[in-house]
N, C-alpha and C positions, 0 to 999 in steps of 0.2 A: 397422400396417395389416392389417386382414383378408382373408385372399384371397378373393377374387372367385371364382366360376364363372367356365369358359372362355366366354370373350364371341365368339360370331358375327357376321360382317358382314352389311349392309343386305341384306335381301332381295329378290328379283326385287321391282320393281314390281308386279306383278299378282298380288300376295300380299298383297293388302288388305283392310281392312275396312269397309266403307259407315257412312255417316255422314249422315244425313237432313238436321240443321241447316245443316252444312257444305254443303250442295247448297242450302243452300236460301239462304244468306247470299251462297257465294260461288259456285253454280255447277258445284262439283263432286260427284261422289259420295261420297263421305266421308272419313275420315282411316284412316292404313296403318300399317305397323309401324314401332315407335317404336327410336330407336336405344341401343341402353343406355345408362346416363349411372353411371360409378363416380367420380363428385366426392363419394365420401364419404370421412369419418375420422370414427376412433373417439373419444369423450371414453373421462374414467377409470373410467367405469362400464361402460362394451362397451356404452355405446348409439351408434347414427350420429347425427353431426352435420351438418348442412349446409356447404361452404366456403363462405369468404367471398364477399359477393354482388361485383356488377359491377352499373355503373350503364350505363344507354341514355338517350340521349334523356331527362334528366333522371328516369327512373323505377327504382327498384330493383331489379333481376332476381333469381329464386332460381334458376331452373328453366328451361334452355330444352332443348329436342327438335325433332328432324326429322323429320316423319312424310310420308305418299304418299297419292296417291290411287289406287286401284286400274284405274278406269279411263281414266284423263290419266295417261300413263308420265312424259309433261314436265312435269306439275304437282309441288308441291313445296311443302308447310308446313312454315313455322317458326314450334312455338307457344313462348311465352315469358308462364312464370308473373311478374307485374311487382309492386310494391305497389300500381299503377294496377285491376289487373285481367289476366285472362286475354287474351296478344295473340296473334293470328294473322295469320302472314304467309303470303299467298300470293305464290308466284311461278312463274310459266306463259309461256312464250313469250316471254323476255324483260322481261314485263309484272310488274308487284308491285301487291298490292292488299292491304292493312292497315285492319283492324276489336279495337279492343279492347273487350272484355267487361268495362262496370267492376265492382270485387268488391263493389258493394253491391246489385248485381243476382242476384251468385251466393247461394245459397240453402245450397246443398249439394252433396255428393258422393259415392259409392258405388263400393265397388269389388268387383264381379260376377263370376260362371266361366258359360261359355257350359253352356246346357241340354244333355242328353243328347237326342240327334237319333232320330228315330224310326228303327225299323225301315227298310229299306233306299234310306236317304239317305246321304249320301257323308259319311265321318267322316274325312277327309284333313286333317292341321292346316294344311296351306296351303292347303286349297280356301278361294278368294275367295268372299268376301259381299257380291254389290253391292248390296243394299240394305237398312239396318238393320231393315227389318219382319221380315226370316227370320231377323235372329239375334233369338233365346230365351239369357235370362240368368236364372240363378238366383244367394243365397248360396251363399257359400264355402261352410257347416254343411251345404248342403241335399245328399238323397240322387241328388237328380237330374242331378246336374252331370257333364261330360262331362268323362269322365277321360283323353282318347284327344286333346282340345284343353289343351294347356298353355298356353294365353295367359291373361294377367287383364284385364279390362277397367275401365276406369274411367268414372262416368259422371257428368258437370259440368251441373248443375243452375239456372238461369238465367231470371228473368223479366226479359226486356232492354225497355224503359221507351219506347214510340213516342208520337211526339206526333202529335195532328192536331186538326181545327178545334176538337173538342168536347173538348181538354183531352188525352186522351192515353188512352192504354190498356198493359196487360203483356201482351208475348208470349213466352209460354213456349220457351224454346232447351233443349234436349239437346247437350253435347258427347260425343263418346263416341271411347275413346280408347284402342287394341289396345297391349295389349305381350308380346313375343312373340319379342326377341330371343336368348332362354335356352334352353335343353335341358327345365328343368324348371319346374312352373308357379311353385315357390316363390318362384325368383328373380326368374321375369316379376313375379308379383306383390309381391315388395316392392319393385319400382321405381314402380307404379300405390301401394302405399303411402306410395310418399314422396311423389308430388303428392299426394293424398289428404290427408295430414298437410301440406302446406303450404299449401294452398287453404281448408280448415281452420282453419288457425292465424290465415290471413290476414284472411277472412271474420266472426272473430270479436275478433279485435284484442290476438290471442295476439303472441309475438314466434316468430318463425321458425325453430327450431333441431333439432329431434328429427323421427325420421324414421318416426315413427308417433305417432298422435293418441290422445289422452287426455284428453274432456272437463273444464275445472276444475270442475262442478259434474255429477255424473253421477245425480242423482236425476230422476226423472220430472214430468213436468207433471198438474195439476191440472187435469183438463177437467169443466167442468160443464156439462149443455148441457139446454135446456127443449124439451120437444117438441114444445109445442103453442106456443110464441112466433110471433107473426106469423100469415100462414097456416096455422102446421101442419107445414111442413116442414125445420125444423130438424136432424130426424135424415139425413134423406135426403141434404141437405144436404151436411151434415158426412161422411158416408160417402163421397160423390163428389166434392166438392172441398176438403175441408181433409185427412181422413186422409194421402191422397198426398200433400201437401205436409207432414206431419208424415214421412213418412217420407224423403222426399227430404233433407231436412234432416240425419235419422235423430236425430229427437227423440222419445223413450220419453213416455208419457202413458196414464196410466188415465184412464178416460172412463166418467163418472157420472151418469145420467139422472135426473133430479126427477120426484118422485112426485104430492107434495100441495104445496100452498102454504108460502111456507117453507120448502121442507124444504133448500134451500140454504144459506139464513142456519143453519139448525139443526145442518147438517152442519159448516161453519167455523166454527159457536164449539163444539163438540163435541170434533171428531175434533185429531189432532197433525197439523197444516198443516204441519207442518217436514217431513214426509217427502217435499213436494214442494218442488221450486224456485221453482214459478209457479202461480197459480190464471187458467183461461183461461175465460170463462163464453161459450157460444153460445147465445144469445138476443137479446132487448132489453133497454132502458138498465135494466125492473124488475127483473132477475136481478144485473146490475152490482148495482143499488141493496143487494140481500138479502144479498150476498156479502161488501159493504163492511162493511153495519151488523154482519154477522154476527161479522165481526172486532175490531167495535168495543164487543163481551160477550165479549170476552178478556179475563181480567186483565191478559193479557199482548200486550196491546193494540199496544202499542209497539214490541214487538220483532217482530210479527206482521204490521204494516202497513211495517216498516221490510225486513224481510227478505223477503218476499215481495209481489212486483209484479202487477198484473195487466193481463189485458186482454181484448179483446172483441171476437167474432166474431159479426157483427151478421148477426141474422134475426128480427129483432123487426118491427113495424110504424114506428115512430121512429128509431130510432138513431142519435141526439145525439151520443153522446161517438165513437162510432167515424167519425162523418163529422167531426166537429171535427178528432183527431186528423190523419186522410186532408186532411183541410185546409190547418192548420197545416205540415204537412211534407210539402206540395205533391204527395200521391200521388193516381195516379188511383182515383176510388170511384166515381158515378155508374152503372157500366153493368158492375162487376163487385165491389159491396162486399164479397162472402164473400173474395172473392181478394186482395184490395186487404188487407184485415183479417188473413188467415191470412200472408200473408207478415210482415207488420208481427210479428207474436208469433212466429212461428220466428226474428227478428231477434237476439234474446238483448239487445235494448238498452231501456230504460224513462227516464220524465222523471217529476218531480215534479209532483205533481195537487194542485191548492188541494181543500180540504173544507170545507163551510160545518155546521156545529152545528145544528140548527134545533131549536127548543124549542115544545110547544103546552102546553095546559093540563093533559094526562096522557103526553104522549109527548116522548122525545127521539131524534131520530135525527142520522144523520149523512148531508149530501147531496153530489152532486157533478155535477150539470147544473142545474136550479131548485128556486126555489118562485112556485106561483103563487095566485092570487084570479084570478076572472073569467072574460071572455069564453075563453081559450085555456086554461084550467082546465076550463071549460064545455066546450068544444069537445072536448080527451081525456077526459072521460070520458061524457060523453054518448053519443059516436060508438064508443064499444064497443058494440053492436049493429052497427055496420058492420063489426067486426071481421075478416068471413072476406074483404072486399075488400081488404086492406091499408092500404096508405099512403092510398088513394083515399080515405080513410071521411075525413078531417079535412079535406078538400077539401070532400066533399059535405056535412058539420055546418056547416063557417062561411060557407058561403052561408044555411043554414038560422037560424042563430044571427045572422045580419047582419038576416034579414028581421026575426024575433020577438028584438030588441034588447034589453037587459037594464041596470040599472045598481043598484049597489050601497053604503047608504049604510054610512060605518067611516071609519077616521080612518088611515093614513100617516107614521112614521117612519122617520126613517133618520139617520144619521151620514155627513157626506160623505166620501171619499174625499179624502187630502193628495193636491197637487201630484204628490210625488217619488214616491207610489204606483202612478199612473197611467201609466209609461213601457213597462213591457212587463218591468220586473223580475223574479227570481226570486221574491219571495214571501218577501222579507227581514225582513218587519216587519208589525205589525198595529195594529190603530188604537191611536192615542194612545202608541202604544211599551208598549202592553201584553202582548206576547208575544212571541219572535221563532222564526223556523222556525216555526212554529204549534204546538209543542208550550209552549211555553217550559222551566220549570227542572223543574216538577214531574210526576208519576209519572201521576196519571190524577183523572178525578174521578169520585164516587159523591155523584149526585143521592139526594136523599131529601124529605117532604114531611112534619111533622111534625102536621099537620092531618087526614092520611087513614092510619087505623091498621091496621098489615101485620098478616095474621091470623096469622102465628107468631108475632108479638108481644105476641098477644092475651093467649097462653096465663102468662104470666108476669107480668099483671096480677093484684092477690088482689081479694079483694071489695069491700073495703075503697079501693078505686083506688091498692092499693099497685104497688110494682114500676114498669120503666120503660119507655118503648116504643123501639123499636129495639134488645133485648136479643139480637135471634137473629143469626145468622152475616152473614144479607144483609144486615141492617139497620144493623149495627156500625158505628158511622162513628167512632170510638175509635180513633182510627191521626192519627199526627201529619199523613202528610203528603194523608191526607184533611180534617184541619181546617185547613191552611194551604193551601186553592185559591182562599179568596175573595184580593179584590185590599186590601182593606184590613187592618189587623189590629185595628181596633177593635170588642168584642166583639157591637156595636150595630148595625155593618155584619154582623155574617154571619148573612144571611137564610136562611129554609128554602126550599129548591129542588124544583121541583117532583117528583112521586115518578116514578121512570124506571123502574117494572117494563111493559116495553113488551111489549107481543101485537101486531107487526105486522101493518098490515091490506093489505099488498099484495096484493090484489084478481087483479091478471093477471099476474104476475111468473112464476107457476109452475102446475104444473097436476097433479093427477094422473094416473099413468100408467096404462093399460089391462091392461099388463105388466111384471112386472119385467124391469131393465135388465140387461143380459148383459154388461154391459161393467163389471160394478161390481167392484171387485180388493177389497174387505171382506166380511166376511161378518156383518156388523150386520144386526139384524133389522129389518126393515120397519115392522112395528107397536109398535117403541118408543113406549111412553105416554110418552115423556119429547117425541116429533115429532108429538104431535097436533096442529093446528093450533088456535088460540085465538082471541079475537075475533069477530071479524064474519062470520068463516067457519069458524072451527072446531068453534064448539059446545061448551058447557062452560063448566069453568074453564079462562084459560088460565094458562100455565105462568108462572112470576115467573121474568125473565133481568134480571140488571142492565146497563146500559149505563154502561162507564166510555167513554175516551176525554177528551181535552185539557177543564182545566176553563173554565167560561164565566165573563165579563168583564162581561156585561149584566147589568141590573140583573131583578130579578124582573118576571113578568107583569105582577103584576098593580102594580107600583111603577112609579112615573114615569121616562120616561126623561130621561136628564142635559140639560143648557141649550144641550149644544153640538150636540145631534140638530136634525133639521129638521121641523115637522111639518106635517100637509095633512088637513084635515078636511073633507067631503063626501059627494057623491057622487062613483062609481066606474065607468066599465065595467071594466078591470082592470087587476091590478097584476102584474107577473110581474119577479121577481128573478133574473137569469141567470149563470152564469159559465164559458160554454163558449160558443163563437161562434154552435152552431145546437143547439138545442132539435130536432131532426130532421134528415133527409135532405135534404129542400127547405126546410126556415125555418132562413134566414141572420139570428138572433137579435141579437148582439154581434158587430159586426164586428171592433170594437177590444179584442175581449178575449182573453185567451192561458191556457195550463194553469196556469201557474202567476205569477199578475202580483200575487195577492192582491185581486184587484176582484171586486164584487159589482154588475153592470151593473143597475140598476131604472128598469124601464120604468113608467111611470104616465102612464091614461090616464084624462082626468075627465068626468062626465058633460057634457052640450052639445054634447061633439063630433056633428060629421053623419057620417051614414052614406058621403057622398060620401070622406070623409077615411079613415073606418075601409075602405071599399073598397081606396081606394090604398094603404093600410096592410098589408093583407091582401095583396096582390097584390104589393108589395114585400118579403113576408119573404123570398121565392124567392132575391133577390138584392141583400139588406143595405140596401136602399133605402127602411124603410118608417117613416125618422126623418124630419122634415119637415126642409127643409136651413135653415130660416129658424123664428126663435123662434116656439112655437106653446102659445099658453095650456093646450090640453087635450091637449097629448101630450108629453111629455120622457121623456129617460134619461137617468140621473141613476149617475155612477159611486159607489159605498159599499162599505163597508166591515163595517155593520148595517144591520138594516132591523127594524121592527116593524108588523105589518099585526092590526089591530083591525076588524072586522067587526065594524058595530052588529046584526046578525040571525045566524041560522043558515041564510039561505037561500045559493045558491049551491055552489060546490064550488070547496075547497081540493086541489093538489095539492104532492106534493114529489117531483121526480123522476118525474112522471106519475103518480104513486100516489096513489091519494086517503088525506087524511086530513078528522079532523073541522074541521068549519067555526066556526072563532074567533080568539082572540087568538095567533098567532105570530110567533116572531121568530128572528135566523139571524144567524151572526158568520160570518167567514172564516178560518180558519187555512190561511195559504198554505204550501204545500210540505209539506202533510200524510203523504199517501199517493206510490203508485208506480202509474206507470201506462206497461205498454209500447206503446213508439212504433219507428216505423221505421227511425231515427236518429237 
């Protein structure tokens, strides 16, 4: 056993420390000085271990203390660290009132040294503080901290979960918690170390033993954040209400601001993503989209989407996946989504996210909210001109778009969805038993297109039409387990796939910035000619990236689809492929669909329908309502698995993920439980 410091008794009552939650929960002015607690022993390394717990009332105790209220001499807490959560007993005048804090509301915890107090202010280590606005706390490290107070404090972190008619809201709690019964501040503070370390432990689904805390993953987060997404104010944003909730946490993050278009995706298939734990992007669902695909021009695809999770701090004008999530695991978003969002990703916890493949005539991407044709394809991208109103602008288009109606002739495939797919599963299986987890057995695929000749290829043609095409490094497709991705092995079946040197045209994803960002912890150059932007907004050439990623199952564009698809040839107003429950904030899209179920929810609506119906259509997405409850010739949703959308013209607009692409022949598989995406629990 190690000797202890000499341990003093309980202090005068009115030798306490104010506590603003605690008054505000139960009443009183804050919480007092803590009684020392020496329930420790050594393991054989001289580190402290916890004694064996004691159970209450069915809940497991590590940690309990008696603390005071400074101004109620008869008041009296007893808080008790539990596996339920942080509990506090009050007891006053014979009277007991009990509130426990569950720990999936606790956030975080800090352990503080009171500030060095100005010039001739009273520096007495007993002068009482009745109310937490005048105590100033700095770190342990800092120069400012008052050496003349030996107490350590500790401060419990808590968004506790209130419900009311509109669903519910988080209110922020501070616990704050003096210890103070020691001579010297070391020993105060490694008693506020040991709660610390077990609230800690608790909070993140550690087991409870060691009396100081040590992250299992101590690398930094990956913040990517867009500044002009949405309104405009993403930066300001995130300075005011996500940073302090990263530090509350006390989670370390370099924070990276997008310059030009792209330059997110450009940045994750570039840079070594393993020196972070987590990629967090703050924007809208365009920057998720860039971030994803970016990962998916890794070779190292697999190990990249496997080890590292993401997620999203919504300040976009849409924000799909972040209100999904907020959804699904029943947290409140409506009236505080930044908040709602930044908690969820200091959580340390993620779920499997289905990916859908989408293939066009020159591009391959990788999706994870839609694809759509039509009127609500119409509608986002058209209503970028309303851009600087927000969310408002697709409100004010599809009244405008309902007046001057549109329909589109093309033809409709899809592959249905089994029975046992449709339950709410993990994402076990994919159609026809063609894949399982969505990767299946093999390593990745590299599309190629042997009809459009790669101009490094060129050069290894002689005059004479000797030499072969595909000879240069990217072209190579000479590697076994790039020739064993198709599903057949007959030599007849393996067609050429179309050529996947993609130039992203995400249009609003990203923007350039007026100034360089201050937050960037690289020192890579800005004007790398390898991140000039390509396409439709870059100018130039652009740059040749390959997209590997899980190989596809579908038959080629322009080749017929199998006998067991379904098809629908017509007119169109539109088709919209979903696999998140809301496309938006307010459009509750698929009500019945989950992150990870494997469905591909398609909606198809055909020409004829009246404007009366697409009205109540519209005015249902708000709230899941806008299927007709009785069979309706020109509107179904149709659960799948694939889908193929053939547009007879080039009028209209295609999108994927709100992004526009070009307008033609597409089609889109599901691989369920592709990716990582964190969630709240």
């Amino acid at each position: 056993m190690m000797d202890l410091p000499a341990y003093k008794p309980k202090v005068d009552l009115s030798e306490a420390v104010g506590g603003r939650e605690i008054e505000d929960d139960f009443g009183g002015k804050g919480i007092a000085v803590v009684v020392a607690d020496r329930s420790a022993t050594l393991d054989h390394d001289g580190q402290q271990l916890l004694q064996q717990q004691t159970t209450v009332g069915g809940a497991t105790v590590y940690l309990t203390e008696t603390f005071y209220i400074s101004s109620k001499k008869s008041t009296v807490f007893e808080v008790r660290l539990t596996d339920k959560g942080l509990c506090l007993k009050k007891q006053s005048n014979g009277s007991t009132k009990e509130q426990t804090i569950p720990l999936k509301d606790i956030i975080g915890c800090r352990c503080l040294r009171s500030k060095r107090r100005s010039r001739g202010s009273s520096s007495c280590t007993c002068a009482s503080i009745s109310s937490s606005n005048r105590l100033k706390v700095v770190e342990e490290s800092s120069e400012e901290q008052d050496e003349s107070d030996v107490s350590a404090y500790l401060y419990i972190y808590a968004y506790i979960l209130k419900r009311n008619r509109r669903g519910g809201f988080r209110e922020r709690t501070t616990i704050t918690l003096r210890f103070r019964s020691f001579d010297r501040y070391e020993d105060n503070n490694r008693e506020a170390q040991k709660w610390r370390a077990a609230i800690k432990q608790l909070v993140t689904g550690e087991p409870v033993q060691r009396l100081t805390y040590q992250p299992r993953d101590s690398r930094k987060m990956l913040i990517i954040l867009n500044p002009k997404s949405g309104s405009g104010k993403a930066r300001e944003m995130f300075q005011q209400r996500v940073a302090p909730i990263f530090a509350e946490a006390e989670i370390p993050y370099d924070l990276h601001i997008t310059k030009k278009s792209n330059w997110a995706r450009e940045f994750v298939r570039q840079r070594d993503v393993y020196l972070w734990r987590g990629i967090v992007v703050v924007g809208g669902d365009g920057i998720f989209f860039e971030v994803l695909n970016g990962l998916f021009e890794r070779e190292d695809w697999q190990t990249a989407i496997d080890e590292l999770p993401m997620g999203i701090i919504p300040c976009g004008s849409g924000n799909g996946l972040a209100k999904t999530i907020s959804f699904l695991y029943e947290e409140p978003f409506e009236t505080k989504p930044v908040l709602a969002s930044a908690l969820m990703v200091v959580k340390g916890k993620h779920s499997m996210l289905d990916v859908v493949r989408v293939e066009t005539r020159s591009n391959i991407m990788f999706s994870f909210l839609s694809v759509g044709w039509g009127l609500i394809s119409d509608i986002d991208i058209e209503s970028e001109r309303l851009r600087a109103i927000g969310g408002q602008r697709f409100t004010v288009w599809s009244v405008h778009r309902l007046i001057s109606l549109r329909t589109y002739q093309g033809k409709v495939s899809y592959l249905p969805a089994l029975v046992s797919q449709t339950n709410g599963g993990g994402g076990g299986g994919g159609s026809n038993g063609h894949y399982h987890n969505g990767v299946g057995t093999l390593k990745h695929s590299v599309s190629y297109n042997t009809t459009l000749n790669c101009r490094d290829c060129r050069g290894f043609l002689g005059q004479d039409g000797g030499g072969t095409i595909g000879s240069c490094d990217a072209c190579d497709t000479n590697f076994s387990d790039v020739l064993s991705l198709e599903t057949g092995t007959n030599l007849d079946l393996f067609r050429p796939r179309i050529d996947s040197w993609y130039s992203a045209t995400s249009r609003k994803s990203t923007y350039f910035s007026t100034v360089d960002s201050v937050y960037e912890s690289d020192k890579a150059s800005n004007d790398d000619p390898l991140q000039t932007g390509g396409g439709a907004n870059g100018g130039g050439l652009a740059p040749l990236v390959q997209m590997y990623g899980p190989p596809s199952r579908l038959p080629a564009l322009t080749a017929a689809v199998p006998d067991s698809w379904q098809c629908i040839a017509g007119e169109f107003v539109m088709v919209h492929a979903a696999y998140q429950t809301h496309l938006s904030t307010d459009c509750y899209f698929a009500p019945e669909s989950n992150l990870k179920d494997g469905i591909i929810w398609l909606l198809i609506i055909r020409a004829g329908v009246s404007r009366s119906q697409l009205l109540s259509f519209l005015l249902g997405l708000s709230s899941g309502t806008h299927i007709p409850v009785q069979a309706n010739e020109h509107i179904q949703m149709v659960p799948v698995t694939a889908f193929r959308i053939e547009p007879a013209g080039t009028n209209g607009h295609m999108t994927v993920d709100g992004e526009k692409v070009e307008c033609g022949p597409i089609q889109g598989e599901i691989f369920p439980s592709l990716s990582k995406v964190m969630v709240p629990k």
